[in-house]
N, C-alpha and C positions, 0 to 999 in steps of 0.2 A: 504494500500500500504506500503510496506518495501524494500526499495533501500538498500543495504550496497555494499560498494567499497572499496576497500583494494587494496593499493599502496608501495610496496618496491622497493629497490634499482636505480638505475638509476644516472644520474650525481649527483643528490642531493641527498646523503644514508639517506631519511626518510623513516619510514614507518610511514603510514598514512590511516587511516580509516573515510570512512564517513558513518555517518548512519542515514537516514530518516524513519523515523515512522511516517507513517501519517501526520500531519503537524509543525513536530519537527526535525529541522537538529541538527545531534550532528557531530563534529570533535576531532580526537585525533591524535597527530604528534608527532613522538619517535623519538629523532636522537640517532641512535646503537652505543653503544659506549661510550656515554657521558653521557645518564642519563637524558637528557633533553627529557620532556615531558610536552606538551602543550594538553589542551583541551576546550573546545566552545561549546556551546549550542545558537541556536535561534530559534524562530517560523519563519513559514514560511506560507509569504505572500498569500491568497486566488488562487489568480492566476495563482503563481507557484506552490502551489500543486495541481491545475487541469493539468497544463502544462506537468508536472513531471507525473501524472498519467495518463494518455495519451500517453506518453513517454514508461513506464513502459508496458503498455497494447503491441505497438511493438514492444518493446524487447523480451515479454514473447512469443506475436506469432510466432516471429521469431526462436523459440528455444533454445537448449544450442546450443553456441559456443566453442570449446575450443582450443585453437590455441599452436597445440603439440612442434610447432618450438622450438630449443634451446631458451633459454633471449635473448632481444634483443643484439643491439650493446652495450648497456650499462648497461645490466642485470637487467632492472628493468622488473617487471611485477604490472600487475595489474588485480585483480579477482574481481568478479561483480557479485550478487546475487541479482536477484529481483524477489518481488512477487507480482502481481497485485490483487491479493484481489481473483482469479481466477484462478492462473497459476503459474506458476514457473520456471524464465531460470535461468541458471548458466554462465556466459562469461570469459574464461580466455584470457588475452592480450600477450602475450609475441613479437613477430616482428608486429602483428597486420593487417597485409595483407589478411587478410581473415576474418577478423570483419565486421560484418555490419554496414553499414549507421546508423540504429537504434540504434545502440549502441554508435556511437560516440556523435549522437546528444543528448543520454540523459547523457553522462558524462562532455557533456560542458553544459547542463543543468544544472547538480547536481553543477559544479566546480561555476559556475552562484550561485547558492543561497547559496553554502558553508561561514559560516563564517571566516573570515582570525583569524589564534590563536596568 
């Protein structure tokens, strides 16, 4: 399983990448501009990466999503690439109204086992 989520703009200008391999989260957070750059590594706990692939499996049934709206209100987006070990969807966020369920619940999953930098 390979989770990667990628996060810019928005009230708070980070960009910020998460990325799960298997049962390794890693995080990295830019703020544009200043040069500040943070990053994180943890394992992750048994349960969350069955939870997580689980997770993954329907996002991937569900297909690409890609949501063409302009940036939201506050320009941020966020892109979502996962691979269940079988399949492969792509999700892009920008107003978000047309996302799946599946999708939201595995990014408050991934933000759940994200380490803070």
């Amino acid at each position: 399983m390979h989770i990667h989520v990628e996060s810019s703009g928005g009230m708070f200008p980070v960009h910020r990448v998460v990325d799960i391999d298997g049962r390794t989260v890693r995080v990295t957070e830019t703020t544009p501009g200043t040069g500040d750059h943070r990053s994180r590594e943890a394992p992750l706990a048994h349960a969350d990466a069955e939870h997580l692939e689980e997770l993954a499996r329907r996002v991937t049934a569900a297909g690409d999503q890609i949501d063409d709206a302009p940036a939201g209100v506050d320009g941020g987006t966020t892109a979502l690439r996962v691979d269940d070990g079988e399949a492969t969807s792509r999700v892009e966020i920008r107003e978000g109204w047309s996302t799946g369920a599946e999708v939201w619940e595995l990014l408050d999953a991934v933000e759940r086992v994200t380490p803070k930098t």
